[in-house]
C-alpha positions in Angstrom: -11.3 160.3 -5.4 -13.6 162.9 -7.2 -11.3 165.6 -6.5 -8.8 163.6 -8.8 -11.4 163.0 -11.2 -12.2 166.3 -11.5 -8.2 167.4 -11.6 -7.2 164.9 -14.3 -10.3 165.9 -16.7 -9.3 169.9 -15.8 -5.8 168.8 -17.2 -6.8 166.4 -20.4 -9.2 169.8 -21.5 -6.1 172.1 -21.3 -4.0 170.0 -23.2 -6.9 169.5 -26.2 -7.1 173.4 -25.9 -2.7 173.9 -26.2 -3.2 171.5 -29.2 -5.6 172.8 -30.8 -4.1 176.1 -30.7 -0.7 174.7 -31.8 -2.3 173.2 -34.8 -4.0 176.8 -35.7 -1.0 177.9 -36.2 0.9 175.8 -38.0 -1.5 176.1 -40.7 -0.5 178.2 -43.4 -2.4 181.7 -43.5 -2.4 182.2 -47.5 -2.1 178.6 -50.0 1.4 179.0 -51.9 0.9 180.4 -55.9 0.8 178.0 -58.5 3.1 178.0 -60.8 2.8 180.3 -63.7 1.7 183.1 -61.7 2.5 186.0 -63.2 3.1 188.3 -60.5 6.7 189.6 -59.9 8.6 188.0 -57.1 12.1 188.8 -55.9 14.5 185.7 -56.0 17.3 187.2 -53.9 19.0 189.8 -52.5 19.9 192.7 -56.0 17.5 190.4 -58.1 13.8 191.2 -59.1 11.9 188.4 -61.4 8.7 189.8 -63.1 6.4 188.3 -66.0 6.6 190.2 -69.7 2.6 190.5 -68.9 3.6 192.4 -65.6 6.6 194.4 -66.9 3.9 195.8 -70.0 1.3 196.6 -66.9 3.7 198.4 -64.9 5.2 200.7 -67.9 8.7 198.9 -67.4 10.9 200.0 -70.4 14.2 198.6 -71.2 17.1 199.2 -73.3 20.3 198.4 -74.7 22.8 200.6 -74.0 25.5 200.7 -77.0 29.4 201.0 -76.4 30.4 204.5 -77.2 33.3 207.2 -77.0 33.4 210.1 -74.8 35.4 213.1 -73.9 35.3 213.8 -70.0 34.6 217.5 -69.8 35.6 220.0 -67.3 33.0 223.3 -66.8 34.1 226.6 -66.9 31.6 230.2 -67.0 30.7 231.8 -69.8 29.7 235.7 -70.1 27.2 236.8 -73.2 29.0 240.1 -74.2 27.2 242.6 -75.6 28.5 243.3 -79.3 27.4 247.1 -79.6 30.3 248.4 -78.4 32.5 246.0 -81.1 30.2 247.2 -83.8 30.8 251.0 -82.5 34.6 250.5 -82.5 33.8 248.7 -85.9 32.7 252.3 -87.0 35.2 254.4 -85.6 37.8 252.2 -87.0 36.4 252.1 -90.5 35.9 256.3 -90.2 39.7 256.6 -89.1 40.6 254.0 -91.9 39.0 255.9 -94.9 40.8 259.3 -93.1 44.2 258.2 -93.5 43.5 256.5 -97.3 42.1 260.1 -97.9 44.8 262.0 -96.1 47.3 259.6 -98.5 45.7 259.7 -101.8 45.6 263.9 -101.3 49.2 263.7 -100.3 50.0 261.6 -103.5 48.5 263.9 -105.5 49.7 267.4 -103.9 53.3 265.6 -104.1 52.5 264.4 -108.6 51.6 268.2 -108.6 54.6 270.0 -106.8 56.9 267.6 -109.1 55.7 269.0 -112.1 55.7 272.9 -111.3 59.1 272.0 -109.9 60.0 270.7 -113.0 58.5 273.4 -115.2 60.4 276.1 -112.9 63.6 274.2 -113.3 63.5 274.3 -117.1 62.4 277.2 -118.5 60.7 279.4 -115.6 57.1 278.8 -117.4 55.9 278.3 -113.6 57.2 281.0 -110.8 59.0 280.5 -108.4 55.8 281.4 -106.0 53.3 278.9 -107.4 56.6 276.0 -107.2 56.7 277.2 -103.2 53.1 277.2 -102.9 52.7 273.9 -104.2 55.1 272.4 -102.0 53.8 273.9 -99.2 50.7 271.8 -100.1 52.4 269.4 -100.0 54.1 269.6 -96.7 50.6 270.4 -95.5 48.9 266.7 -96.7 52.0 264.9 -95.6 51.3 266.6 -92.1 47.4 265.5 -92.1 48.3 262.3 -93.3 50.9 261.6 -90.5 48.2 263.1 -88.0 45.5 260.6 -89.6 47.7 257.5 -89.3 48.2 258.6 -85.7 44.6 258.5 -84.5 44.5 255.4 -86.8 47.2 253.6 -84.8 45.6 255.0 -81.8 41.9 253.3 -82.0 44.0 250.2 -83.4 45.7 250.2 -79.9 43.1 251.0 -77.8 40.4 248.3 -79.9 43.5 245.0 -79.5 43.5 246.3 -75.4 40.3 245.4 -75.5 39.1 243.0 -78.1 42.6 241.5 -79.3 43.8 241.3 -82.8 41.6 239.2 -84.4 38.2 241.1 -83.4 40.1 244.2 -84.2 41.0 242.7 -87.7 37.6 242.0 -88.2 36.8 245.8 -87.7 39.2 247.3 -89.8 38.2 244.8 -92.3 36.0 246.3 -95.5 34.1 243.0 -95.3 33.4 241.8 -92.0 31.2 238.2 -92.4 32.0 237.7 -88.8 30.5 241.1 -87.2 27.5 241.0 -89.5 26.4 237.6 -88.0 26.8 239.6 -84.6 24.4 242.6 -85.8 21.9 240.5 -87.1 22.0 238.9 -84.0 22.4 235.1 -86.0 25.6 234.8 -83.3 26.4 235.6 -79.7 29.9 236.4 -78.4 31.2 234.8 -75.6 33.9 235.4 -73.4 35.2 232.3 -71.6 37.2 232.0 -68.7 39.1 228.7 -68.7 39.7 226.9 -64.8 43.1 227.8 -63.8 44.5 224.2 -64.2 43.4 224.6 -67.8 44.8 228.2 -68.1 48.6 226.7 -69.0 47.1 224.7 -72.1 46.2 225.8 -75.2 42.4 226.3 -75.5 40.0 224.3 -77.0 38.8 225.3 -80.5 35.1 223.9 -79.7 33.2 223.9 -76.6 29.7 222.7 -75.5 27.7 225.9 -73.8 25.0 225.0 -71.6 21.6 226.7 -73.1 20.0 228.3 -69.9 16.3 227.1 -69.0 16.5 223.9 -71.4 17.1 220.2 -70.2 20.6 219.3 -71.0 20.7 221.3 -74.3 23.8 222.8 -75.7 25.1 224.5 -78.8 29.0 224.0 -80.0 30.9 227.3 -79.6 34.1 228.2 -81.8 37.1 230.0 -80.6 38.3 233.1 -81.4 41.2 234.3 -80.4 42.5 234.8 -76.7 41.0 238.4 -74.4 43.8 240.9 -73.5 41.3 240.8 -70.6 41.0 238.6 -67.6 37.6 237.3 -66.6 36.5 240.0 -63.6 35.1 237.6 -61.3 37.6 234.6 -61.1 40.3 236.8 -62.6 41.2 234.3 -64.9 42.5 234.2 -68.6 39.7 234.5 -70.8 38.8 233.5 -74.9 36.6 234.9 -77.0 34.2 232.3 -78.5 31.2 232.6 -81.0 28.0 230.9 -81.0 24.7 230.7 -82.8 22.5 232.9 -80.5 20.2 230.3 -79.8 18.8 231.3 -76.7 21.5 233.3 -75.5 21.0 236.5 -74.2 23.7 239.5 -73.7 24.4 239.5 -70.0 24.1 236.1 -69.4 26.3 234.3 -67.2 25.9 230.6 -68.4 28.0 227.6 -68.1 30.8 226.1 -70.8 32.2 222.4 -71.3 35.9 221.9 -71.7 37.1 218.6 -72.9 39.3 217.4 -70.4 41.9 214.2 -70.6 41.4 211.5 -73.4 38.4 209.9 -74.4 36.7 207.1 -72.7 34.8 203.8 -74.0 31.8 202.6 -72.6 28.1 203.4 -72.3 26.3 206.4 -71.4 23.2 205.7 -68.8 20.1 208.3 -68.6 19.2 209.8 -65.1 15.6 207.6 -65.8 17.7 204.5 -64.9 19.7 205.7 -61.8 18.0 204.5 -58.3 19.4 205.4 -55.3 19.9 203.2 -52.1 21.7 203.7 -49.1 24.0 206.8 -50.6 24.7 205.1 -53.8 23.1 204.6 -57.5 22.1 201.7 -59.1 20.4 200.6 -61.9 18.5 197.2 -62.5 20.3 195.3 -65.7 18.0 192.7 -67.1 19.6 189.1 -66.7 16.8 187.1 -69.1 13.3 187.9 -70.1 11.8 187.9 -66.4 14.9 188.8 -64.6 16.7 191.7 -63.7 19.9 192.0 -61.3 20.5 195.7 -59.6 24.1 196.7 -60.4 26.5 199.8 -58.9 27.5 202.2 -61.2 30.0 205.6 -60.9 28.6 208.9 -61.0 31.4 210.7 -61.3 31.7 211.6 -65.5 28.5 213.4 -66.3 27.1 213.0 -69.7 24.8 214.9 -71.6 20.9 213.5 -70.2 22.5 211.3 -67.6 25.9 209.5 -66.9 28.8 207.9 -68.9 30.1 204.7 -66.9 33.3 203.0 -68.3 34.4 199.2 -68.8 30.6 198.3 -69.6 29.7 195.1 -71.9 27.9 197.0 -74.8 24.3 195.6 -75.8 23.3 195.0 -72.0 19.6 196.2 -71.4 19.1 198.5 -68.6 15.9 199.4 -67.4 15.4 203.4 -68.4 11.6 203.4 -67.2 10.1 201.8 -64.6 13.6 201.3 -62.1 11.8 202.9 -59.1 9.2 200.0 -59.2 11.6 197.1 -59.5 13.7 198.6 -56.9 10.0 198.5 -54.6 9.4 194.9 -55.4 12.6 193.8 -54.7 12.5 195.6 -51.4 8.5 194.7 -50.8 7.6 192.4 -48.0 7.8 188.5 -48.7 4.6 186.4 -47.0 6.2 184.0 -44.3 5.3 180.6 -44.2 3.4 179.8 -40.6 2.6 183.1 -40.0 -0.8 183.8 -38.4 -3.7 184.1 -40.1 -5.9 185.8 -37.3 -5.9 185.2 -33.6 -6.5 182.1 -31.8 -9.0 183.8 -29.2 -9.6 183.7 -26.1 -8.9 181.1 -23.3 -11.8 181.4 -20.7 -10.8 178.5 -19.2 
């Protein structure tokens, strides 16, 4: 009858022990927030709340984003040329020029002379017949030097449009060269552009963006020219000479030109500081009302000048463009449970 005793009290202690550690339990490990507090929670799934007080703490910067046009672009290569040999041809040009307006002026005159001792031999043999031959033979001689001048004129004229095209080649003949003197004093680069070949059929553009090498997005607006009797030697492609303030450009460089391509576009342009990725594909977090902010999918495939330019966008939504990396972490930071443990229950000796 002890023995039972003894049993039943063994079994009433074990259950007071299972109780009590049940209870433990059950009892919430941290008290719930009041409300008010202003520490950033997440809601749901894509949607981060967060205080104004918090979102000043944490640097979080938002901003509306404006409903613009834009011209998709298409890139191309572009190669700095090196003008001295242009300014060279400029030279021979201008000497084989002023040779052949020489060579004509000296064959107008020899020809005004040989008419007038022609005509004095002719009437009344004041002038031999010696000094008349002589005279033409002059002649004969500056019509010959002109025709040899006006060869070696149309020569270089052949040889420069082989290599620069008419227009660059105009410039060089030209008295008055604007153009070529913004090239010497190194105030413009020349460019020579090679256009994709699916843009090769088309007319070029008459501006272009030209990436400036070493700088974060910048670019300068270049101006066409006139097409190069030249392909491009390393895609063997047609190429168009452009000009461009010099800038940073350097002769030699191989730097990279923007080609609009297809019509223009309306919607908003978003900057790279508001682009988080998750799971292979970018968001950004679009605020919702004062403490709320929903992450939203966007298409990165039109790049824009300092970030991206996404289509069919309501104009005048604010997007975070500072601080997106930390509302992405607090919507994806661990949520306390309710119940969970707040140590352990220790050890059962019994």
């Amino acid at each position: 009858m002890k023995h039972k005793r003894i049993i039943l009290a063994s079994l009433l202690a074990a259950a007071i022990i299972i109780g009590a550690v049940i209870w433990i339990r059950s009892t919430p490990g941290h008290p719930p927030s009041p409300p008010g507090n202003p520490q950033a929670a997440t809601t749901s799934a894509g949607t981060v709340v967060i205080g104004p007080g918090q979102m000043t703490m944490s640097g979080i910067a938002v901003q509306a984003l404006p409903i613009t046009r834009f011209q998709p672009q298409t890139s191309a290569y572009a190669s700095v040329l090196d003008p001295g040999p242009l300014l060279q041809l400029r030279g021979q040009l201008r000497s084989a020029q002023l040779q052949t307006d020489a060579a004509r002026a000296q064959v107008a005159a020899s020809e005004r002379e040989y008419r007038r001792l022609a005509l004095l031999n002719s009437q009344d043999h004041t002038v031999s017949d010696k000094v008349t031959e002589a005279a033409r033979a002059t002649r004969d001689a500056d019509r010959a030097h002109l025709e040899a001048a006006q060869a070696s004129l149309l020569a270089a004229r052949d040889t420069a449009r082989s290599s620069w095209g008419g227009v660059l080649t105009g410039w060089a003949l030209a008295a008055r060269s604007p153009q070529l003197d913004a090239l010497n004093a190194g105030q413009q680069a020349l460019l020579s552009v090679a256009l994709p070949h699916s843009e090769a059929a088309g007319t070029p553009p008459p501006t272009i963006h030209i990436g400036l090498p070493g700088s974060s997005g910048a670019q300068i607006i270049a101006r066409l020219i006139s097409p190069s009797p030249l392909a491009d030697p390393v895609i063997q492609s047609p190429a168009y000479f452009y000009q461009a303030p010099r800038a940073g450009l350097r002769t030699g460089m191989r730097v990279e030109a923007f080609l609009p391509a297809g019509q223009s576009l309306e919607g908003v342009t978003i900057p790279n500081s508001a682009v988080v990725w998750y799971a292979n594909r970018p968001w950004v977090y679009v605020q919702s009302s004062d403490t709320q902010f929903v992450r939203r999918e966007i298409a990165v495939d039109t790049p824009a000048p300092g970030g991206w330019f996404v289509a069919q966008w309501r104009g005048g939504e604010r997007v975070a463009v500072k601080g997106a990396a930390l509302l992405f972490s607090q919507e994806f930071q661990p949520k306390p449970q309710a119940g969970s443990p707040s140590g352990d229950a220790g050890d059962d000796d019994g």
